[in-house]
N, CA, C and O atoms as a GROMACS GRO file, in nm:
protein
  368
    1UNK      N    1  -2.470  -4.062   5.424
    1UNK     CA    2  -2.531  -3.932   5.399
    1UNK      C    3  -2.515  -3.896   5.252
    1UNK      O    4  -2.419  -3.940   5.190
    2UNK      N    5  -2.613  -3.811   5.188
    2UNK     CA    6  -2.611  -3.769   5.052
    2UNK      C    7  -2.493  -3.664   5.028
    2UNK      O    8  -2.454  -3.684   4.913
    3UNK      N    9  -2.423  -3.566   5.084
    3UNK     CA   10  -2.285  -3.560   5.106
    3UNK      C   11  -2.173  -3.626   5.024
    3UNK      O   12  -2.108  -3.619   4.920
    4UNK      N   13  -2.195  -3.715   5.166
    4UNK     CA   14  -2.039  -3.822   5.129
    4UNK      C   15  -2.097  -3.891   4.996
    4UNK      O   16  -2.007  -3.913   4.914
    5UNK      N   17  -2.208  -3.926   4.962
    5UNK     CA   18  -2.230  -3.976   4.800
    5UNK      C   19  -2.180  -3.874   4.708
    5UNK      O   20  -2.120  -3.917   4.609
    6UNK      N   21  -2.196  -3.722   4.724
    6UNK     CA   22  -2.164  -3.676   4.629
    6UNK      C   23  -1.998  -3.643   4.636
    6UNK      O   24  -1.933  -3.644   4.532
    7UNK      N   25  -1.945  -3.618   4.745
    7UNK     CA   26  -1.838  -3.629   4.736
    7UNK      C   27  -1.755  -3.740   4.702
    7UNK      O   28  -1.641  -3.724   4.657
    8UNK      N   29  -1.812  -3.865   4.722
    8UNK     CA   30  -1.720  -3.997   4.614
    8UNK      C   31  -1.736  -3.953   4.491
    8UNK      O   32  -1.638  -3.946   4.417
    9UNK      N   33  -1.872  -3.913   4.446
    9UNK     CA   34  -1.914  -3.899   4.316
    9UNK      C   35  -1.784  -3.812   4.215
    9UNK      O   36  -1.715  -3.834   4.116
   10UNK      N   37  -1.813  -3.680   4.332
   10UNK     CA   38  -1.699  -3.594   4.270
   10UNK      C   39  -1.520  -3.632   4.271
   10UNK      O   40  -1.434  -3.560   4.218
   11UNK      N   41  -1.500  -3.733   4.329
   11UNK     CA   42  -1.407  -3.773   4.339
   11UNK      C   43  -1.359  -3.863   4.256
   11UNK      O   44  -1.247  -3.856   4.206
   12UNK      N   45  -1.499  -4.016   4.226
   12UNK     CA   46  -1.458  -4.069   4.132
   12UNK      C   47  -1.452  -4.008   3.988
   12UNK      O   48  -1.378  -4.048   3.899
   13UNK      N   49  -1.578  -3.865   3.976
   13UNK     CA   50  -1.551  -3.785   3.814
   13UNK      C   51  -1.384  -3.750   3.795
   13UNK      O   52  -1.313  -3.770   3.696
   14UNK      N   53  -1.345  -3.686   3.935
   14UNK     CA   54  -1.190  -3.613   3.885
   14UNK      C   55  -1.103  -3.757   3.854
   14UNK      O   56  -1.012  -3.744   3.772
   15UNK      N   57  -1.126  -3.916   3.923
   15UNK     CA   58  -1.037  -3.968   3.879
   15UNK      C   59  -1.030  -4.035   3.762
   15UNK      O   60  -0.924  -4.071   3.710
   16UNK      N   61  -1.159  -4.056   3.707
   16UNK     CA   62  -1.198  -4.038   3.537
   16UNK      C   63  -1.178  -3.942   3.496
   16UNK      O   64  -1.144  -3.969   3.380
   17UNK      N   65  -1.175  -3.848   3.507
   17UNK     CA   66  -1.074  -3.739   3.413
   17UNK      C   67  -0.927  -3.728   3.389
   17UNK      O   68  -0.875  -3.677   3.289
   18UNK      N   69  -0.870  -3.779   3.484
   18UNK     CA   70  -0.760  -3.822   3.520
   18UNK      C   71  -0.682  -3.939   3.420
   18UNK      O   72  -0.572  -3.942   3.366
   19UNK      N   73  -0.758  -3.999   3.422
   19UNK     CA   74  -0.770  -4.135   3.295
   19UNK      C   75  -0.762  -4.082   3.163
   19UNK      O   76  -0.685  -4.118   3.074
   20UNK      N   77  -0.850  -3.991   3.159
   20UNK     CA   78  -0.874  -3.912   3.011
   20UNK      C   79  -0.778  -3.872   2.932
   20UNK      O   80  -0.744  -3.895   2.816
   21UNK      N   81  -0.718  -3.765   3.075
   21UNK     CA   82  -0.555  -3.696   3.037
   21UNK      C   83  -0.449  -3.778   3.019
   21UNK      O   84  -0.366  -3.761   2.930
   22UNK      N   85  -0.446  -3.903   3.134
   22UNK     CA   86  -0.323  -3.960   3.032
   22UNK      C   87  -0.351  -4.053   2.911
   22UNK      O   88  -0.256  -4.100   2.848
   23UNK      N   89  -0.516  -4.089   2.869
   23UNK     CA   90  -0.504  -4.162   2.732
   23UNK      C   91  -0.473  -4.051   2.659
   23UNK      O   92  -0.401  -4.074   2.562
   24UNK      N   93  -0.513  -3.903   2.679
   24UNK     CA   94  -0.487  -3.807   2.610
   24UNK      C   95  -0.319  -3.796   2.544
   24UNK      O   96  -0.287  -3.793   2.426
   25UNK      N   97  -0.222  -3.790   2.679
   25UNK     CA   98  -0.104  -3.799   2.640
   25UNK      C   99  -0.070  -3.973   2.596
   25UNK      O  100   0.053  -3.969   2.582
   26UNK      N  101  -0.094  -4.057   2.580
   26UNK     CA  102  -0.016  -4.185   2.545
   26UNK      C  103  -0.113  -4.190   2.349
   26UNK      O  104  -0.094  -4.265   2.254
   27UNK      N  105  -0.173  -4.117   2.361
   27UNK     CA  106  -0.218  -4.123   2.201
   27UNK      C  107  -0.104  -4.026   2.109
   27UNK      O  108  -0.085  -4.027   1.987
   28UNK      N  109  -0.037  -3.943   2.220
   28UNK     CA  110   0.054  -3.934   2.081
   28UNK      C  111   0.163  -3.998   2.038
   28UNK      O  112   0.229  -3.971   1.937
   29UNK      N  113   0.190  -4.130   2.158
   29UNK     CA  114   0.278  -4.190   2.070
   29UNK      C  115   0.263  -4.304   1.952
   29UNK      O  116   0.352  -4.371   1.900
   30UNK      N  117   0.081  -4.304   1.922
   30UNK     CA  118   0.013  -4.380   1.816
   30UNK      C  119   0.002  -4.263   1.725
   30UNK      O  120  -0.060  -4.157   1.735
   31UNK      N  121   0.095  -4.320   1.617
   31UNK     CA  122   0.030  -4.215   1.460
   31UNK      C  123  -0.129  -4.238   1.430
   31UNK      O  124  -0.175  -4.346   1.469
   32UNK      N  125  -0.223  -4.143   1.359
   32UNK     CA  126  -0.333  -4.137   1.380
   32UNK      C  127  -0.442  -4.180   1.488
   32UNK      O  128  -0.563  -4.190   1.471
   33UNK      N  129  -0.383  -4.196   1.577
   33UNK     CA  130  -0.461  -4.190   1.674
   33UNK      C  131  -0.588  -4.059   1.705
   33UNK      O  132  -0.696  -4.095   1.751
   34UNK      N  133  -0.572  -3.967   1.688
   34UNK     CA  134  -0.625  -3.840   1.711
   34UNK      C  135  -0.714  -3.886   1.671
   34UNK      O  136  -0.815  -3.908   1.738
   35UNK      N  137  -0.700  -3.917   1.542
   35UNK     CA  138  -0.818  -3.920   1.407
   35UNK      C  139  -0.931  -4.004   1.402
   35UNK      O  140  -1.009  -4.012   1.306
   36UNK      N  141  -0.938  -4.070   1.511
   36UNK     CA  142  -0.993  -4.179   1.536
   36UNK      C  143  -1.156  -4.102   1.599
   36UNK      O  144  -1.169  -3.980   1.587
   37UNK      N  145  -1.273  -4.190   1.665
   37UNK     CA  146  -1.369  -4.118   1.679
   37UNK      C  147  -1.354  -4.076   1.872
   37UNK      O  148  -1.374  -3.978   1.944
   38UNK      N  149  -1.320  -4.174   1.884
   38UNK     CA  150  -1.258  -4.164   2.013
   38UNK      C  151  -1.096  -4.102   2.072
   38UNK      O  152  -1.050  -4.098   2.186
   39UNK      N  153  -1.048  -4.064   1.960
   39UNK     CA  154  -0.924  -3.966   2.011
   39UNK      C  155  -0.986  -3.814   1.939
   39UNK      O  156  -0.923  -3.709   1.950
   40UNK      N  157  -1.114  -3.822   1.868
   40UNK     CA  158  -1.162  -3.661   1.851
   40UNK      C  159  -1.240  -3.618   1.990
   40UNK      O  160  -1.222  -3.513   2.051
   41UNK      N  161  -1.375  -3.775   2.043
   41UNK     CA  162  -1.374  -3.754   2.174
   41UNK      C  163  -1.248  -3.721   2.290
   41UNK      O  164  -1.241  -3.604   2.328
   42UNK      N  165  -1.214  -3.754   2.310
   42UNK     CA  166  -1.062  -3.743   2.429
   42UNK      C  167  -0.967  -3.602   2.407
   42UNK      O  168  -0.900  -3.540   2.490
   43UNK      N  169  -0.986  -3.579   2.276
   43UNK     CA  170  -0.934  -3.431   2.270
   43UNK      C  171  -1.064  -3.325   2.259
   43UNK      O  172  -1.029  -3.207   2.272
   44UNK      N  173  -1.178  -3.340   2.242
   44UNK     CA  174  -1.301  -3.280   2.263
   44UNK      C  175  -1.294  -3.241   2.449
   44UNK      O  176  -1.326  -3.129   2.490
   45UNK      N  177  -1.257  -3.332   2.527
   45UNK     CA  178  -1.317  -3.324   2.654
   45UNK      C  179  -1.168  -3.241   2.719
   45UNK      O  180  -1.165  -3.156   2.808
   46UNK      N  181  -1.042  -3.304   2.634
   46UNK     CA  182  -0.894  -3.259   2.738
   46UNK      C  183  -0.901  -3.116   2.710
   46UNK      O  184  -0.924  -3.033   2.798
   47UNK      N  185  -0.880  -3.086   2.575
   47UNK     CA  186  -0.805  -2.923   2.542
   47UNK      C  187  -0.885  -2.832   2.625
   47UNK      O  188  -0.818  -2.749   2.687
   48UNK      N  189  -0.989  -2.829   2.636
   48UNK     CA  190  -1.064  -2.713   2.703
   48UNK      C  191  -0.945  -2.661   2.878
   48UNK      O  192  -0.901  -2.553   2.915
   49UNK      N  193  -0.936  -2.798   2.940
   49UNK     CA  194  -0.878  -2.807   3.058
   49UNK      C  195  -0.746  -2.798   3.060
   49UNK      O  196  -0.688  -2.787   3.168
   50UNK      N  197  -0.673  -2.803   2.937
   50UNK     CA  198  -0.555  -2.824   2.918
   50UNK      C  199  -0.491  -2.701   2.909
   50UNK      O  200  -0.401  -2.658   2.981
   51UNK      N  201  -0.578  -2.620   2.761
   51UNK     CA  202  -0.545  -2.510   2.752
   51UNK      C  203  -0.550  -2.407   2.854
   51UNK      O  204  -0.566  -2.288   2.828
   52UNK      N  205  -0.535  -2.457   2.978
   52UNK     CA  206  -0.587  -2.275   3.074
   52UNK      C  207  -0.409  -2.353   3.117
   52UNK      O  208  -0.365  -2.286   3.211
   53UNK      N  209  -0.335  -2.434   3.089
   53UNK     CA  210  -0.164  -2.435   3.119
   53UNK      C  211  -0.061  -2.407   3.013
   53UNK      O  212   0.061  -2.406   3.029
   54UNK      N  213  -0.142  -2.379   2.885
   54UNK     CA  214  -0.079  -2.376   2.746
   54UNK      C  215   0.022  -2.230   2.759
   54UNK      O  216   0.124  -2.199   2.697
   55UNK      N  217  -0.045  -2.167   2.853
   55UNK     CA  218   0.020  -2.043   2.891
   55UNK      C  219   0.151  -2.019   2.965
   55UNK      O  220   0.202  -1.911   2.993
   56UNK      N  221   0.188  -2.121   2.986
   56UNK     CA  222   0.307  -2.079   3.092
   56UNK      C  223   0.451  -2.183   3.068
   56UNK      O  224   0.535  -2.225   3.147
   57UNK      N  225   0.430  -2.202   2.906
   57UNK     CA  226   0.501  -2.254   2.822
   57UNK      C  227   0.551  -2.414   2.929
   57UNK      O  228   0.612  -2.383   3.031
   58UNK      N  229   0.540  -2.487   2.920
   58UNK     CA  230   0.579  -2.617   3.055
   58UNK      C  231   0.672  -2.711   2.943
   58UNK      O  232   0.717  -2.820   2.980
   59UNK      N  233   0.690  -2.675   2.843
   59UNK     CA  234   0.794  -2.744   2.742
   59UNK      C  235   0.935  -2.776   2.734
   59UNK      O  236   0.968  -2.742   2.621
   60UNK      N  237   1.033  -2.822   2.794
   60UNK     CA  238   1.161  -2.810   2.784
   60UNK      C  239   1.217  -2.882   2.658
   60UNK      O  240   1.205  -3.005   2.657
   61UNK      N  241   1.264  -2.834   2.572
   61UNK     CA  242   1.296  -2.867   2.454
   61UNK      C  243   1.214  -2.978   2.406
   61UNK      O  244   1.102  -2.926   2.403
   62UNK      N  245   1.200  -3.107   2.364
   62UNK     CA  246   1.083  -3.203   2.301
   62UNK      C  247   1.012  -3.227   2.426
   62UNK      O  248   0.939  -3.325   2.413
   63UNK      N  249   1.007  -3.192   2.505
   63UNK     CA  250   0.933  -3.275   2.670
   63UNK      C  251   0.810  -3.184   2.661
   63UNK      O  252   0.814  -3.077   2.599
   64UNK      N  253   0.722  -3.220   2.712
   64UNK     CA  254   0.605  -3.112   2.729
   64UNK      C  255   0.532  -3.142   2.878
   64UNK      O  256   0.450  -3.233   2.880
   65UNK      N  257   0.546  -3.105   2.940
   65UNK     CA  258   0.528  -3.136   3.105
   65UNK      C  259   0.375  -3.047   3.140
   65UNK      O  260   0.355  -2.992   3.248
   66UNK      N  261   0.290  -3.048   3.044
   66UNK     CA  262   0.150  -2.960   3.054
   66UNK      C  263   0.065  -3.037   3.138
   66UNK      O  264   0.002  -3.004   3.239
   67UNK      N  265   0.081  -3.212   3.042
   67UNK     CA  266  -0.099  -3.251   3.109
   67UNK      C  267   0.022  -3.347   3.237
   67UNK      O  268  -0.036  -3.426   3.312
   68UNK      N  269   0.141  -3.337   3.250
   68UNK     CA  270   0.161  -3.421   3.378
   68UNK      C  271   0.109  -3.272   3.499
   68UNK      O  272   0.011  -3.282   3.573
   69UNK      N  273   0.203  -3.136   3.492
   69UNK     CA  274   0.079  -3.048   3.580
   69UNK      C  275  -0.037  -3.009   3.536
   69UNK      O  276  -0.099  -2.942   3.619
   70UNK      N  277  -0.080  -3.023   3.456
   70UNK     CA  278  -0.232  -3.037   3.458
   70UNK      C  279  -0.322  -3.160   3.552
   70UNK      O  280  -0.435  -3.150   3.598
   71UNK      N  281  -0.201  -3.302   3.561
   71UNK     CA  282  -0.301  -3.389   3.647
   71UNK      C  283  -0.283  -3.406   3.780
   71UNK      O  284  -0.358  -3.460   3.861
   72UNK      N  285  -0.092  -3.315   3.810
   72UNK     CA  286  -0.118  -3.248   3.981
   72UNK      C  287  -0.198  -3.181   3.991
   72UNK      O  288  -0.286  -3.212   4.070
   73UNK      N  289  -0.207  -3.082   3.934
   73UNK     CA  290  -0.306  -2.985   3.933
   73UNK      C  291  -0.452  -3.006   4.002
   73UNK      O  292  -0.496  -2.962   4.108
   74UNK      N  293  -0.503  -3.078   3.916
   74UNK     CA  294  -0.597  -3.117   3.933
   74UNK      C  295  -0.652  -3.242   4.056
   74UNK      O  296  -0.764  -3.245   4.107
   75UNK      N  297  -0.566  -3.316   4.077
   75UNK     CA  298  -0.586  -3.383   4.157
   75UNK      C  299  -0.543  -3.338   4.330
   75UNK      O  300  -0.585  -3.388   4.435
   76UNK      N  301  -0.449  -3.233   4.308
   76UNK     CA  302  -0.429  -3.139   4.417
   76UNK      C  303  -0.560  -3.070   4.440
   76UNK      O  304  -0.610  -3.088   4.551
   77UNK      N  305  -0.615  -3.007   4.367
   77UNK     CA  306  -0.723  -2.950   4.399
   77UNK      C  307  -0.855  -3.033   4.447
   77UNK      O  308  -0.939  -2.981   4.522
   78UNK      N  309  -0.866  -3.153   4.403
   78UNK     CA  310  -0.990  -3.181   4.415
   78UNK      C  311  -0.998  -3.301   4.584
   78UNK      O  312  -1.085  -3.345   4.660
   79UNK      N  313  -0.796  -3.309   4.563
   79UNK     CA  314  -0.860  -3.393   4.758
   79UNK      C  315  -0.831  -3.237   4.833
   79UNK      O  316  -0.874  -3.244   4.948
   80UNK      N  317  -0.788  -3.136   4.813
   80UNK     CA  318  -0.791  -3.019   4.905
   80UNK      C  319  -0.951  -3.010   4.927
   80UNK      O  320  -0.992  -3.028   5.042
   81UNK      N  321  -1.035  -2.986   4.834
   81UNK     CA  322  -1.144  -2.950   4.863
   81UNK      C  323  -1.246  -3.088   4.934
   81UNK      O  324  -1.353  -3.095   4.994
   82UNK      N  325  -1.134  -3.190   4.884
   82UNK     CA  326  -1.241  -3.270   5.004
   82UNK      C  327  -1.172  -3.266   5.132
   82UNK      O  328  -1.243  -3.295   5.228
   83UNK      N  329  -1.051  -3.238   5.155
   83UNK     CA  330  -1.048  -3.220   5.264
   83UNK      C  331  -1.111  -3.089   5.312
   83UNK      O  332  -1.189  -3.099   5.407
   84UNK      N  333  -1.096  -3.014   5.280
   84UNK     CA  334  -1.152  -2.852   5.369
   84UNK      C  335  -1.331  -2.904   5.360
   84UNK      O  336  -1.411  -2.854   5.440
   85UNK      N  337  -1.371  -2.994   5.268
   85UNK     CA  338  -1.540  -3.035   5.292
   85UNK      C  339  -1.551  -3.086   5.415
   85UNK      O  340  -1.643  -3.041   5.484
   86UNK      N  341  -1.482  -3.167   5.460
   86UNK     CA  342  -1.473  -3.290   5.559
   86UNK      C  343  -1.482  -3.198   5.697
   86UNK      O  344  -1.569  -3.182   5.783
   87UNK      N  345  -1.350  -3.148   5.675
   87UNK     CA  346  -1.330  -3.010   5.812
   87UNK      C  347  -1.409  -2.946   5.798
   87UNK      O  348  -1.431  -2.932   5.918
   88UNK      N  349  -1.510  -2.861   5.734
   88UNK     CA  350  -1.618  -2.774   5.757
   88UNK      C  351  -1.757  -2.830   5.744
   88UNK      O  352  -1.855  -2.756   5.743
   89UNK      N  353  -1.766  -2.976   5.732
   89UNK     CA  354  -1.897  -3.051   5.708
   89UNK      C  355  -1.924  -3.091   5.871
   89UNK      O  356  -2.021  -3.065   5.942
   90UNK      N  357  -1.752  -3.189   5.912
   90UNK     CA  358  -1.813  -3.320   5.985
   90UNK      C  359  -1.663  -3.281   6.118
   90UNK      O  360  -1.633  -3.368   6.199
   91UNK      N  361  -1.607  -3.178   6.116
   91UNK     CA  362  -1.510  -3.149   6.202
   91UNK      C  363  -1.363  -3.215   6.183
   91UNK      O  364  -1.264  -3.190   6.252
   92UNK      N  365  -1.371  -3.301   6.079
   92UNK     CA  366  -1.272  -3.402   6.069
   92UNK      C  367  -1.146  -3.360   6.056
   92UNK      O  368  -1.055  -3.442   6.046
   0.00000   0.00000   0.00000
């Protein structure tokens, strides 16, 4: 069913995003990395999503624990909603 296509669909986008966030975090342990055309892409696509956790300080002294809940976060949310799809689509 066209459904369940879009729900892989949306499933495989969140787990490519997922990917994103941690090349996001493993580029800072490359000096200039950022600077690159593809770490201006990768921080073009993260900060937007990042910043709505920048708020609730997730830092413990040098540690910064943002984009690891940023990628519970996110990945919590997106099999909840396939599950509550499933249960209100197909009874499952």
């Amino acid at each position: 069913m066209i459904i369940i296509s879009l729900l892989n669909l949306f499933l495989r986008g969140v787990q490519l995003y997922s990917f994103v966030l941690v090349a996001y975090a493993l580029m800072s342990w490359f000096p200039g990395a950022y600077d690159t055309k593809v770490g201006q892409f990768i921080i073009k696509i993260s900060r937007p999503y990042l910043s709505l956790f920048d708020r609730f300080n997730l830092s413990i002294g040098p540690i910064d624990f943002t984009i690891i809940v940023a990628l519970f976060v996110l990945n919590f949310a997106s099999e909840g909603l396939a599950m509550f799809l499933n249960r209100i689509l197909f009874g499952i």
